[in-house]
GUVO-423267 format. One record per atom (N, C-alpha, C): atom name; x, y, z. Coordinates in Angstrom, 2 decimals. Example, Ala and Ser with C-alpha at 12.3 -4.5 7.8 and 13.67 -1.06 7.14 Angstrom:
BEGIN
+----+---------+---------+---------+
| at |       X |       Y |       Z |
+----+---------+---------+---------+
|  N |   13.19 |   -5.69 |    7.80 |
| CA |   12.30 |   -4.50 |    7.80 |
|  C |   13.20 |   -3.30 |    7.80 |
|  N |   12.85 |   -2.25 |    7.08 |
| CA |   13.67 |   -1.06 |    7.14 |
|  C |   12.90 |    0.03 |    7.87 |
+----+---------+---------+---------+
//
This chain:
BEGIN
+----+---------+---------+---------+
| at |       X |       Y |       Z |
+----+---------+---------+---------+
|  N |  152.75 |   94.67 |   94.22 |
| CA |  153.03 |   95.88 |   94.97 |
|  C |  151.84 |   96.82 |   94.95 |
|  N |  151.20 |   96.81 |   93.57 |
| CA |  150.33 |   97.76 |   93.93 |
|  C |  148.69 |   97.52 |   94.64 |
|  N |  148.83 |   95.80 |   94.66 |
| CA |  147.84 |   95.49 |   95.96 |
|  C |  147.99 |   96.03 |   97.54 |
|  N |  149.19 |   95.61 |   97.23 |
| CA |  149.63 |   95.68 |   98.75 |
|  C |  149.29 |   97.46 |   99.15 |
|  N |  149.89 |   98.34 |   98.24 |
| CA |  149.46 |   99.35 |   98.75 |
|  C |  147.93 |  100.07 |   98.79 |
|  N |  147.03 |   99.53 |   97.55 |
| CA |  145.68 |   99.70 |   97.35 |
|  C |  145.25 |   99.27 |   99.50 |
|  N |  145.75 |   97.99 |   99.81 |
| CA |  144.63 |   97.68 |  100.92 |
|  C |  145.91 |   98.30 |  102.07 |
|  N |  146.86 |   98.94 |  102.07 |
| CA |  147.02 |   99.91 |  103.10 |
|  C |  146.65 |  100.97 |  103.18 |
|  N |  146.60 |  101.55 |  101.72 |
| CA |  145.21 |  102.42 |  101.90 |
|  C |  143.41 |  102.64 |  102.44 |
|  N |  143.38 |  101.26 |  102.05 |
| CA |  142.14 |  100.91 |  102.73 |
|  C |  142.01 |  100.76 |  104.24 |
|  N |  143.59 |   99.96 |  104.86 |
| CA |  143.75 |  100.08 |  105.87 |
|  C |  143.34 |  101.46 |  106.87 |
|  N |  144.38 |  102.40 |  105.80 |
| CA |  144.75 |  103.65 |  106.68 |
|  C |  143.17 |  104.65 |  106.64 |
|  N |  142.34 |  104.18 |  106.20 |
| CA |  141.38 |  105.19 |  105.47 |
|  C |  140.42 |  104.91 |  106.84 |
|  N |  139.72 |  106.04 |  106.67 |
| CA |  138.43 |  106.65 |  108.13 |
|  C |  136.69 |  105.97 |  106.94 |
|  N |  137.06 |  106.18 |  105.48 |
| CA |  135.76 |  105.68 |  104.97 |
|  C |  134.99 |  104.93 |  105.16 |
|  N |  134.09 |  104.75 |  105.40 |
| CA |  132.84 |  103.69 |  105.58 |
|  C |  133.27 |  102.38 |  104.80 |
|  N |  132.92 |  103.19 |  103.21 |
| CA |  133.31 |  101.98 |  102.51 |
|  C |  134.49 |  101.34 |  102.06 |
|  N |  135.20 |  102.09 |  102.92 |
| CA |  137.20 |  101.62 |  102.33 |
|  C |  136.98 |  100.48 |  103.70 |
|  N |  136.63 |  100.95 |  104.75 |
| CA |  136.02 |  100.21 |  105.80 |
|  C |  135.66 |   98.70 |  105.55 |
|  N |  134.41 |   98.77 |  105.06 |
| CA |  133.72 |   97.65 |  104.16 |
|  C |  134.38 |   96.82 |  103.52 |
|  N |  135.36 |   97.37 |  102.50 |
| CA |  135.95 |   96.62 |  101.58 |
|  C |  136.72 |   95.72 |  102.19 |
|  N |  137.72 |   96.42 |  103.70 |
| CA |  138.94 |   95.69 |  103.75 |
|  C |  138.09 |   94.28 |  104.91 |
|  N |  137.19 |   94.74 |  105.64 |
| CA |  136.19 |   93.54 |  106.29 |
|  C |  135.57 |   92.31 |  105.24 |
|  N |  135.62 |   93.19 |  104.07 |
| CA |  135.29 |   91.68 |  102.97 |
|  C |  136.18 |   90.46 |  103.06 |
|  N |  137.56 |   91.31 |  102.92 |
| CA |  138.74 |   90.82 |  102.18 |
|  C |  139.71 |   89.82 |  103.66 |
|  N |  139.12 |   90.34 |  105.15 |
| CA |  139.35 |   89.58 |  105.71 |
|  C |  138.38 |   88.76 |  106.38 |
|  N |  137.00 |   88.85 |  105.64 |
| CA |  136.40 |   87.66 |  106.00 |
|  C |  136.84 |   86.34 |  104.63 |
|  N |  137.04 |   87.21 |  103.84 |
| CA |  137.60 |   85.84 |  102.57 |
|  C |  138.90 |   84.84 |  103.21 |
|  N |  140.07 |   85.74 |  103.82 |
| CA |  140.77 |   85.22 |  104.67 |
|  C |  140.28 |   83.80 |  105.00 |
|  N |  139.47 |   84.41 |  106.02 |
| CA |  139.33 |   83.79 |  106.93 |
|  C |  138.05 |   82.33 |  106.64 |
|  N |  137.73 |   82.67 |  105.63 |
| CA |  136.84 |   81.33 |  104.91 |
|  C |  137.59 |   80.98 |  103.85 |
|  N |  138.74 |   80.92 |  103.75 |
| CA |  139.84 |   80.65 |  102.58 |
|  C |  139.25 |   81.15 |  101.11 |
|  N |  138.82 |   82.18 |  101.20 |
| CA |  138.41 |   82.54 |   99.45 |
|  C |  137.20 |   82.37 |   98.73 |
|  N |  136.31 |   81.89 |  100.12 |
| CA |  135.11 |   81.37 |   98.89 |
|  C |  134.19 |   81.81 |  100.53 |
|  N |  133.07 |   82.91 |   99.88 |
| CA |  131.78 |   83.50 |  100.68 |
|  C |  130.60 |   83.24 |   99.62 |
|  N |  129.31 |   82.77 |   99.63 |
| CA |  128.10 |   83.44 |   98.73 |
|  C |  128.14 |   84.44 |   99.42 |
|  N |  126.85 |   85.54 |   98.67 |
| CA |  126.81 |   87.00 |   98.73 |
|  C |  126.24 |   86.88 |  100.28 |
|  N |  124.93 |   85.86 |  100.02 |
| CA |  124.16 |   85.34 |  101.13 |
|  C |  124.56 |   85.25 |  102.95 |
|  N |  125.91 |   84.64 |  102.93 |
| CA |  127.18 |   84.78 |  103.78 |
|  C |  127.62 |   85.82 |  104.32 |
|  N |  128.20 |   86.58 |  103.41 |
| CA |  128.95 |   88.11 |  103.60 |
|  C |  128.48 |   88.51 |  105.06 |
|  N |  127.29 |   89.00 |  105.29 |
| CA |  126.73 |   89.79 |  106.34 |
|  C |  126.93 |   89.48 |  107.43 |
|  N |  126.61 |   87.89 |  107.48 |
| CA |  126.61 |   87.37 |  108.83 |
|  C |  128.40 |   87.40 |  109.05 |
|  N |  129.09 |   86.70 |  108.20 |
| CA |  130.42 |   86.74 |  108.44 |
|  C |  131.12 |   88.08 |  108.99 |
|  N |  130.65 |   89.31 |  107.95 |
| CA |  131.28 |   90.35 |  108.68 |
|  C |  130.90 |   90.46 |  109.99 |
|  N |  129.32 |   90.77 |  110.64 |
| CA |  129.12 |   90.92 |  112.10 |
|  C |  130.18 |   90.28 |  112.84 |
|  N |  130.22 |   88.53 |  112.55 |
| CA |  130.83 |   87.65 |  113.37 |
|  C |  132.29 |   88.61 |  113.43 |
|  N |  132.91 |   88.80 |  112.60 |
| CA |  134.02 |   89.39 |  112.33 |
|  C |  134.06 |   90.62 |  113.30 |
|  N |  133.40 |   91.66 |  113.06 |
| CA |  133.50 |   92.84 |  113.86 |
|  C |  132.95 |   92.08 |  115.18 |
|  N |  132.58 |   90.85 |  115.48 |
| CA |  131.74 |   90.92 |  116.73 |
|  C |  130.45 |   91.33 |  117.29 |
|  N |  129.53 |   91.50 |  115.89 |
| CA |  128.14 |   92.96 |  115.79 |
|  C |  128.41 |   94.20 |  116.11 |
|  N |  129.80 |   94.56 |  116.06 |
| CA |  129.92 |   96.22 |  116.04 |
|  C |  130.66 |   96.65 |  115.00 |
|  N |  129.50 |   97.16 |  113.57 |
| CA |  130.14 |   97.12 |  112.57 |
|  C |  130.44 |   98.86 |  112.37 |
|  N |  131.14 |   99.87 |  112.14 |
| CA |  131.43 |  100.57 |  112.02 |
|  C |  130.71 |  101.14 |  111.12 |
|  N |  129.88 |  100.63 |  109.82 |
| CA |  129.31 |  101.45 |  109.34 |
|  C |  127.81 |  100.30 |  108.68 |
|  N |  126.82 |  101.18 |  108.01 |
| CA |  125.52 |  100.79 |  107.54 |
|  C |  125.80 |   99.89 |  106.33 |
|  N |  125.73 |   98.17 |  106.77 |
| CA |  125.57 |   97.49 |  105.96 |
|  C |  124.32 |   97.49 |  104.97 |
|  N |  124.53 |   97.59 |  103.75 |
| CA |  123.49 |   97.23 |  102.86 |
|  C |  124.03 |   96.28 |  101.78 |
|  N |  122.96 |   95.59 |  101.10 |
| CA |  123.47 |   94.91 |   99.92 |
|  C |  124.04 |   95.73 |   98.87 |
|  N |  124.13 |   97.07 |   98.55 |
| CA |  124.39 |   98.04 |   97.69 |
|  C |  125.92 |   97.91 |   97.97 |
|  N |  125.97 |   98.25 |   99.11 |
| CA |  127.45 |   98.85 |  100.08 |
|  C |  128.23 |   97.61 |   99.48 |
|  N |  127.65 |   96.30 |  100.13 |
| CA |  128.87 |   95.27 |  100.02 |
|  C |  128.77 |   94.91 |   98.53 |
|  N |  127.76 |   95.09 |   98.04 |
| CA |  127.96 |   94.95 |   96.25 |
|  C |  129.08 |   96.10 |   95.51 |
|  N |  128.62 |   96.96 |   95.81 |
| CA |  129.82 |   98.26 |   95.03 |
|  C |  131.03 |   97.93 |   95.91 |
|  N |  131.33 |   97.34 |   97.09 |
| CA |  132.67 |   97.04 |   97.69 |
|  C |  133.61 |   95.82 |   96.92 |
|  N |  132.77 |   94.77 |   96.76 |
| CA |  133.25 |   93.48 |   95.52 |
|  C |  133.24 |   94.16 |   94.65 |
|  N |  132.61 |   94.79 |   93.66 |
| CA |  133.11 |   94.88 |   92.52 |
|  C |  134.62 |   96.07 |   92.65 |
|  N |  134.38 |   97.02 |   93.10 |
| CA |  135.87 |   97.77 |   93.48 |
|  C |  136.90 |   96.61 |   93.76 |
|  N |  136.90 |   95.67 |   94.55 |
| CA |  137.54 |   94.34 |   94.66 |
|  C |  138.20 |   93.54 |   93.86 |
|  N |  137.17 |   93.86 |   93.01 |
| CA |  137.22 |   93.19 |   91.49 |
|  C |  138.25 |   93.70 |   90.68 |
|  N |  137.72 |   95.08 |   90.41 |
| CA |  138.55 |   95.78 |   89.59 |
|  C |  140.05 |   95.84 |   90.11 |
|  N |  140.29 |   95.94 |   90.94 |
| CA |  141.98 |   95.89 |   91.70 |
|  C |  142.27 |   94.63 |   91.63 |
|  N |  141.30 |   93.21 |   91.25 |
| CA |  141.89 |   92.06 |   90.89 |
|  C |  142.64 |   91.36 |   92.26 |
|  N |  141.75 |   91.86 |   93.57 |
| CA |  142.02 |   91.32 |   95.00 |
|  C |  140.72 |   90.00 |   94.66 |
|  N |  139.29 |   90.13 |   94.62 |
| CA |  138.48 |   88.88 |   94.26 |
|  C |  137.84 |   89.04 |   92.69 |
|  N |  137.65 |   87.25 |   92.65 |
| CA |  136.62 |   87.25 |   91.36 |
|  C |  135.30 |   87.27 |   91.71 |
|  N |  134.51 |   87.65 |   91.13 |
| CA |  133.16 |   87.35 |   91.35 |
|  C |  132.61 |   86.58 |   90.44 |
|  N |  131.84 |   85.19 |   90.89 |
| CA |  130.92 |   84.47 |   89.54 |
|  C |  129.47 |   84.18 |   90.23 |
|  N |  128.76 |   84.58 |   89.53 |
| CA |  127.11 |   84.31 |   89.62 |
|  C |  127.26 |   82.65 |   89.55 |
|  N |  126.42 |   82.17 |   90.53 |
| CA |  126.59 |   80.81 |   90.78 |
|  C |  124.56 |   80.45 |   91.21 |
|  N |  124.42 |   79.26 |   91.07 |
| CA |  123.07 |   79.03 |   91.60 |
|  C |  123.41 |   78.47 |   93.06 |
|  N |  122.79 |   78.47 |   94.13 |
| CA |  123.11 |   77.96 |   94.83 |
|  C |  121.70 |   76.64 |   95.11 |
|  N |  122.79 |   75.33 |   95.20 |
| CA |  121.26 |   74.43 |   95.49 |
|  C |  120.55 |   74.55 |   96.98 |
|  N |  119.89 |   73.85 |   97.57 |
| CA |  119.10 |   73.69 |   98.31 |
|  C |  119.19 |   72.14 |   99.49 |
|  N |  119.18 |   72.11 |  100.43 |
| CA |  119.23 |   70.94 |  101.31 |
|  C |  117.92 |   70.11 |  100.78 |
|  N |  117.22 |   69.45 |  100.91 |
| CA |  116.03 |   68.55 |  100.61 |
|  C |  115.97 |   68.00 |  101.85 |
+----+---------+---------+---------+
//
């Protein structure tokens, strides 16, 4: 219950970054749960369509996951990512 109301708040909110957060949480949706950080950006544009409502930075969507975090909506794990050859 108290997810549910944390992201109708986020819903209902005019903030940039309440903004941000809830575009994370439905690009996770929508890639079933699993983004690298690397990902995020392009996914949100695709998502908004390139009309993103507010100034993406790596800061923004970093302090947006971890708020994420803390409400226990995502985990975050430092991962290596390999490489194609």
């Amino acid at each position: 219950m108290i997810m549910w109301n944390f992201l109708k708040d986020l819903r209902d909110s005019k903030d940039p970054d309440d903004v941000l957060a809830l575009d994370i949480v439905r690009a996770l949706v929508i890639y079933h749960g699993v983004l690298w950080m690397s990902e995020l950006p392009k996914s949100l544009s695709n998502l908004r369509r390139g009309a993103l409502p507010y100034i993406m930075t790596g800061e923004g969507v970093l302090r947006a996951l971890k708020r994420l975090e803390e409400k226990g909506l995502v985990s975050l794990e430092r991962r290596i990512r390999g490489k194609a050859l």
